[in-house]
N, C-alpha and C positions, 0 to 999 in steps of 0.2 A: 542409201540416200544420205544426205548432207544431214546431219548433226546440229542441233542448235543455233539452226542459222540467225532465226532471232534473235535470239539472245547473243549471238556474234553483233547483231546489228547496236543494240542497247550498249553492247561495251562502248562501243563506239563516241554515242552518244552520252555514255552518262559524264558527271564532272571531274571524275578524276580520268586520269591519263591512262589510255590499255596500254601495259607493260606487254611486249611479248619478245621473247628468247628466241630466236630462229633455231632452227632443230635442223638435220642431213641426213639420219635416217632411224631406225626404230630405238636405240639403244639411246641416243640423246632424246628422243619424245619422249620415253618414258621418264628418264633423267628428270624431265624438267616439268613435265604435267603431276611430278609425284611432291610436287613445291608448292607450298602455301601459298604464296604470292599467283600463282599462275591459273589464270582466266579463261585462258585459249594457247592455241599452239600456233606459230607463223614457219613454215620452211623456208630456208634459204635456199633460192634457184641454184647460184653459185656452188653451195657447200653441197647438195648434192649433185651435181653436176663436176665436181670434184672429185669426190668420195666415188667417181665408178671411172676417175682419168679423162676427163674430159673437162675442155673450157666452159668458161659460161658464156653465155649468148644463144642460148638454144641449138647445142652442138650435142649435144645427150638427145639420142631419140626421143622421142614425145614418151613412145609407149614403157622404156625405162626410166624416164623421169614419172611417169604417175603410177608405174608397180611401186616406188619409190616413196610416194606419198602415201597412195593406200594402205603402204607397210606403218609410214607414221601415223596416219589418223587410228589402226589397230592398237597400235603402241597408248595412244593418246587417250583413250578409251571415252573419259565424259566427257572431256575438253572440246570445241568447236575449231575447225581447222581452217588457217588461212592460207594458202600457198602462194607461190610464185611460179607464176607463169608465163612469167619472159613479158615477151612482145604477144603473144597469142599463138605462136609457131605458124603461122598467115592463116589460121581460122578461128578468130577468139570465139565466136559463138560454140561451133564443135566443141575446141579443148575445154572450154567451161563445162559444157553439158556433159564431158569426159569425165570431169576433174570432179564435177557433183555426180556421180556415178560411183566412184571409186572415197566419197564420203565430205568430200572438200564443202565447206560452208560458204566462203570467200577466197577472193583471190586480188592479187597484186595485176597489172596489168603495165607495159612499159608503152607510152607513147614514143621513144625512140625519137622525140622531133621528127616524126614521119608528117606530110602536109597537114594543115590543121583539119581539112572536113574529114579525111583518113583517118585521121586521129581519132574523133569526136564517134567516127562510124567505128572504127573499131570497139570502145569502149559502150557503143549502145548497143550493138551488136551480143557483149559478154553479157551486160544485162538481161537483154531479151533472153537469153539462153537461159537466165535463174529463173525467169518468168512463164518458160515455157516446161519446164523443170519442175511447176509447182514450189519451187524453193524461194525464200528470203532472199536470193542471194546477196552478198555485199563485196561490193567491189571499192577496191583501194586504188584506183586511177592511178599511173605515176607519171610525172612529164619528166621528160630529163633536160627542163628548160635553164636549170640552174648549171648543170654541168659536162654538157652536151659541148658545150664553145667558152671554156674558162678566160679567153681573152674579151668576150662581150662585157659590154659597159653593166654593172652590177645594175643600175634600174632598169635596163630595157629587157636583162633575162627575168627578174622580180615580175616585170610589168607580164613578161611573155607567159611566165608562171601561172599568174592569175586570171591573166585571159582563159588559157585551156583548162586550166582546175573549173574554173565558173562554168567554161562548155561541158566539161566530163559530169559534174553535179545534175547538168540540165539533161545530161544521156541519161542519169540514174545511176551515177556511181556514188556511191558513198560515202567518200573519204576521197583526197588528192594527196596524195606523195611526192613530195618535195624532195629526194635525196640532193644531200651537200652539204657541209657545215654551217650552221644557219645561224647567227649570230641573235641577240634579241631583238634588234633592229629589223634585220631578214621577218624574224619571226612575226615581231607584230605588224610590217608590211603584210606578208602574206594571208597570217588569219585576218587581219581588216580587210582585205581584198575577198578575200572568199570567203571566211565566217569562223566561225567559233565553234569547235567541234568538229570541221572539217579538213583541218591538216593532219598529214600524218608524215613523221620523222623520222632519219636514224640516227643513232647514235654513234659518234664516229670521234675517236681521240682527237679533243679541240672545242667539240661540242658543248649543249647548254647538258645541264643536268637533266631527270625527268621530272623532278619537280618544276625545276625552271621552266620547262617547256607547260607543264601542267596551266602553271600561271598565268600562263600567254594563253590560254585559249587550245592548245594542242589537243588531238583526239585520241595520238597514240605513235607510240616509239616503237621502233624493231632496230633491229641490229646486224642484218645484213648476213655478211659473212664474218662478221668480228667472233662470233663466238666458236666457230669453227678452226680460226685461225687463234686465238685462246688455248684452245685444249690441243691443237699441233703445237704450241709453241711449246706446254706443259712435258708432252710429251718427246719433242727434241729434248728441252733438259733433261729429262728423266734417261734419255738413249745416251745421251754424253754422260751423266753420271754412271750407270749401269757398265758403261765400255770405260770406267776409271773401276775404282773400288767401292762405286755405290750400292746401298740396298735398295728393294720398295720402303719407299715412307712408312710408318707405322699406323700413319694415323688415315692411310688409303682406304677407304668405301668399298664394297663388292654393290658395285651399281649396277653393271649389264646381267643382272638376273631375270630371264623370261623362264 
């Protein structure tokens, strides 16, 4: 069963900002739940959806994507787990009740700019499922209103944002995910439209800090697949040096020890 789901929810809600590092499979959860700063564990859809050759968009079987996670929530061991779980793979109720099976506490959920009551149902739909689950669960709604149509006029996708963040709050989602670089402007449009404690961001080169964001109102940061893409770019240099006359660093970690 789901792990601290409560207290997943309280992160949420208290005043500083939930940090969390997106993780892709057991050897980075542990990496990263073994870090003072870290609260909870968030998976990246993408980065594991990667890490087995496959694109993201829910082209990784369901049943590979959550042996996947339940390998990370293991890894993760006190930490409370939040995943990503696409669109719902067209049954957000099941895959939640899935997903809290194999230990998941919360989840990310993609509105896709799918029609707005499709939306709205999909996202109460995941809910129900933590409810009938006995669990907290908490859900991080996400709209892709900000980035779904990059030629729309910047207030009408802002305005489009906080119409369906408001409807997904009133399904019983917990938090609304904004992805896109979000300027402070974006920002305090958005949290004054839906609330204080009820955004959630990523952090993307361009972006506000997490302080900054903290400031504004924001509930909590992730990072996508930035950190996956991090530790491949670490390790291209390391292959290009290694195929010259490079050594291992000296000052390299023995991290993947289970």
């Amino acid at each position: 069963m789901a792990v601290d789901a409560q207290a997943l929810a309280e992160l949420y809600s208290a005043p500083e900002i939930l940090r969390v590092v997106n993780v892709w499979d057991a050897a980075s959860a542990r990496v990263i739940s073994e870090l003072p700063g870290s609260s909870a564990i968030a998976t990246a859809g993408h980065g594991i959806a990667a890490s087995f050759g496959y694109p993201d968009g829910e082209k990784i079987p369901l049943e590979l994507m959550l042996s996947a996670i339940e390998r990370i929530v293991g890894a993760a061991e006190h930490l409370p787990v939040t995943a990503d779980l696409d669109g719902g793979y067209g049954n957000a109720g099941e895959t939640v009740r899935r997903a809290i099976g194999v230990g998941v506490s919360g989840a990310n959920i993609e509105d896709r700019m799918r029609p707005f009551e499709e939306s709205v149902a999909i996202m109460r739909a995941a809910v129900e499922a933590g409810a009938q689950e006995e669990v907290s669960f908490v859900l991080n709604a996400r709209t892709d209103a900000l980035i779904a149509d990059r030629k729309r006029p910047r207030e009408e996708a802002l305005a489009e944002a906080i119409t369906r963040g408001r409807a997904y709050l009133d399904a019983g989602a917990t938090c609304v995910f904004v992805p896109g670089v979000l300027t402070a402007e974006d920002t305090r449009t958005l949290v004054a439209g839906i609330g204080e404690q009820r955004i959630s961001v990523i952090g993307l080169p361009g972006a506000l800090t997490a302080a900054e964001y903290e400031a504004l109102g924001v509930a909590r940061i992730s990072y996508g697949p930035m950190p996956q893409n991090v530790a491949l770019t670490a390790l291209k240099r390391l292959g290009e040096s290694l195929h010259g006359d490079g050594v291992i660093p000296s000052e390299t970690e023995q991290l993947n020890n289970f």
